[in-house]
N, C-alpha and C positions, 0 to 999 in steps of 0.2 A: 360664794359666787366668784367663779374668776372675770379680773377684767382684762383689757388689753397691755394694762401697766402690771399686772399682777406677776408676778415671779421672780425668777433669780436677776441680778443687773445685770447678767450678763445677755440673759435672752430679751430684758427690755431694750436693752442695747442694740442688738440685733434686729428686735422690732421696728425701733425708731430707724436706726438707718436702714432698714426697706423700706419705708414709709417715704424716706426723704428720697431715694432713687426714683420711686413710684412717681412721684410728685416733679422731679426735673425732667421726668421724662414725658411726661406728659407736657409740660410746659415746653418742651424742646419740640416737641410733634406739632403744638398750637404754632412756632413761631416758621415751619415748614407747609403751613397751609398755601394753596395756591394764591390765594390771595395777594402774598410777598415773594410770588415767582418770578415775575418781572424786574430787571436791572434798573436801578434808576442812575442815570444820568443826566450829569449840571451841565449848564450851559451860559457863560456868562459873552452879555454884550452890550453895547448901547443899542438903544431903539431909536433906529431911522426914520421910523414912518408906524401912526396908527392909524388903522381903516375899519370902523366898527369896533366889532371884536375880536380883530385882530393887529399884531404886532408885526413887524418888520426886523429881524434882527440878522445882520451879515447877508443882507440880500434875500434869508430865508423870511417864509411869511409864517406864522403862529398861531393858532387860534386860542384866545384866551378868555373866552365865557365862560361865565360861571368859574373860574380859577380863581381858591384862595390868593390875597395877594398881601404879603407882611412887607411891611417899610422897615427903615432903618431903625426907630425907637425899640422896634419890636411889637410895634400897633396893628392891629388889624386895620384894613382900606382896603377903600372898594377898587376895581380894575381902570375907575377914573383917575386916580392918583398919578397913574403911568404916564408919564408925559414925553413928548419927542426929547432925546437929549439925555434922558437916562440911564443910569449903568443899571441891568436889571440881572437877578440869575434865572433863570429857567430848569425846574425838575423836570425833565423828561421819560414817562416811562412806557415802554411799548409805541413810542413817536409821538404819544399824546402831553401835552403839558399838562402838568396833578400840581402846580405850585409855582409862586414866581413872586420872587422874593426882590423889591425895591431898594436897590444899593446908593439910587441917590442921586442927582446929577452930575454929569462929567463937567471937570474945571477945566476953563478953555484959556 
């Protein structure tokens, strides 16, 4: 009974690395799903003003419900943590905020 490893090293050779092209390729096609079509863009700023759920930053307003929001340790916190006076970043993708990242308060 042959197997897949069975024969000369040269053709198992040959097997394996089809195997492995098969394999990056597929993994290259996973990370072109539409899903990661969108540019993401930072946005760093102090926050001026919170109203609800949303943020003030350089004049512009932000809606940030429901956005993860990680503090400096690297902690997860809730979108109360955000306080006027904050240096915050903003991922922005497709104009909607996906993340926003707590830098801390500005030293005055």
């Amino acid at each position: 009974m042959k197997t897949y490893l069975s024969g000369s090293r040269k053709q198992v050779g040959t097997r394996m690395f089809c195997g492995l092209l098969v394999f990056l390729a597929m993994i290259s096609l996973g990370f072109a799903s539409p899903a990661f079509s969108g540019d993401i863009q930072k946005l760093k700023g102090v926050v001026e003003k919170i109203s609800g759920k949303d943020i003030v930053l350089g004049g512009e307003r932000y809606d940030v419900a429901g956005v993860p929001v990680k503090g400096v340790p690297g902690m997860r916190r809730s979108g109360a943590t955000v306080r006027r006076g904050d240096k915050v970043e903003l991922s922005l993708q497709d104009g909607k905020v996906i993340f926003l990242r707590n830098l801390g308060p500005v030293l005055q």
